[in-house]
C-alpha positions as CSV (number, residue, x, y, z in Angstrom):
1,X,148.6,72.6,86.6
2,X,150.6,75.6,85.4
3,X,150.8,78.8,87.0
4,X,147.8,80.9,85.2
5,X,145.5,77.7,85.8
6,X,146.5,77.8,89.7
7,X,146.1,81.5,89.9
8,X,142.2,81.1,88.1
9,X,141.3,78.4,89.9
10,X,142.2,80.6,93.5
11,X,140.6,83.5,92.4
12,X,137.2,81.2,91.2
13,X,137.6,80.0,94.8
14,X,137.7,83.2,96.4
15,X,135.0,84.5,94.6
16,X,132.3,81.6,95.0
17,X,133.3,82.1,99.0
18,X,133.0,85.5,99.1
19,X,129.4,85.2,97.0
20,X,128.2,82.0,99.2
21,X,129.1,84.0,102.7
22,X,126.7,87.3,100.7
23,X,123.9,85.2,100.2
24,X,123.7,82.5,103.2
25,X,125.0,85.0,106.4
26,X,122.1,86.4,108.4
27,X,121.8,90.2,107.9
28,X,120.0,92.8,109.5
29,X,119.0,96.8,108.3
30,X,119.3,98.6,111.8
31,X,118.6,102.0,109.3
32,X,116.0,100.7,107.6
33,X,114.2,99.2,110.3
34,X,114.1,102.4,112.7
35,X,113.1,104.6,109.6
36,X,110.1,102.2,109.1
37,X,109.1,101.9,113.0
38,X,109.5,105.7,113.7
39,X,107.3,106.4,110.4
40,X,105.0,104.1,111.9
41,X,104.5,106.6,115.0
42,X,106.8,104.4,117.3
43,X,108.8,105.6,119.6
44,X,112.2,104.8,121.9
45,X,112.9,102.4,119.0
46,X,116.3,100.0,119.3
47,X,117.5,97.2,117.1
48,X,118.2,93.9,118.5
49,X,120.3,92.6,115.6
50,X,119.8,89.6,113.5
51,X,116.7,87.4,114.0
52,X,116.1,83.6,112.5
53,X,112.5,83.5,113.5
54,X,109.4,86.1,112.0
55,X,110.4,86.7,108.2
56,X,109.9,84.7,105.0
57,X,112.9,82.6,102.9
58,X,112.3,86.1,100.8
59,X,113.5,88.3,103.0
60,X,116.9,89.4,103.0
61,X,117.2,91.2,106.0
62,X,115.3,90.1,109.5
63,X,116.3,93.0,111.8
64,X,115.2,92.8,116.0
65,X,113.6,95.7,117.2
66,X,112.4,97.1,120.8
67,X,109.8,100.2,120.8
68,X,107.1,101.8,122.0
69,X,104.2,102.0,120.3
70,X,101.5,105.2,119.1
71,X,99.1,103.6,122.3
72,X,102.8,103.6,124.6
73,X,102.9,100.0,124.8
74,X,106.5,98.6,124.8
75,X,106.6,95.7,121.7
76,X,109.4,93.8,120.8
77,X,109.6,92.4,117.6
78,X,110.9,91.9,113.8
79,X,111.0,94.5,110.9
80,X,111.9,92.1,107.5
81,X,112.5,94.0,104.3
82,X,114.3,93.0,101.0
C-alpha cells in the first residue's frame, strides 16, 4: 500500500469506530428526563444513569430516575425518549 491508501484506510477505521461506539454505547438524557418528570408534577427528582431494562430497541436514550410523585409517593423508575 502506498502512503495516501494507508492514511484512507486509518481514517475509514477511525471513523466506522467512532460511528459504531455512537450508535451501540448505552446513553442516558439526565436533562431531558428531569424536564419531563418535574412537568409531570414530580418532585425531588434524581437520575440514576443509564438503564438496560424498561425502554424499546427504539429508544435512544434509557435514563434512571428517583422522584416523588403529585400523591408523594417515592417511585423509582425509567424515562426513555428518542
Amino acid at each position: 500500500m502506498r502512503g495516501g491508501q494507508v492514511i484512507a484506510l486509518v481514517l475509514l477505521t477511525v471513523v466506522f469506530v467512532a460511528a459504531f461506539a455512537f450508535v451501540a454505547l448505552p446513553r442516558s438524557d439526565s436533562k431531558t428526563a428531569a424536564r419531563v418528570l418535574t412537568d409531570q408534577g414530580y418532585t425531588k427528582v434524581g437520575t440514576t444513569g443509564y438503564r438496560w431494562l424498561g425502554c424499546s430497541r427504539g429508544d435512544l436514550f434509557h435514563t434512571g430516575f428517583t422522584a416523588v410523585t403529585p400523591a408523594g409517593r417515592t417511585v423509582k423508575g425509567v424515562v426513555c425518549s428518542s
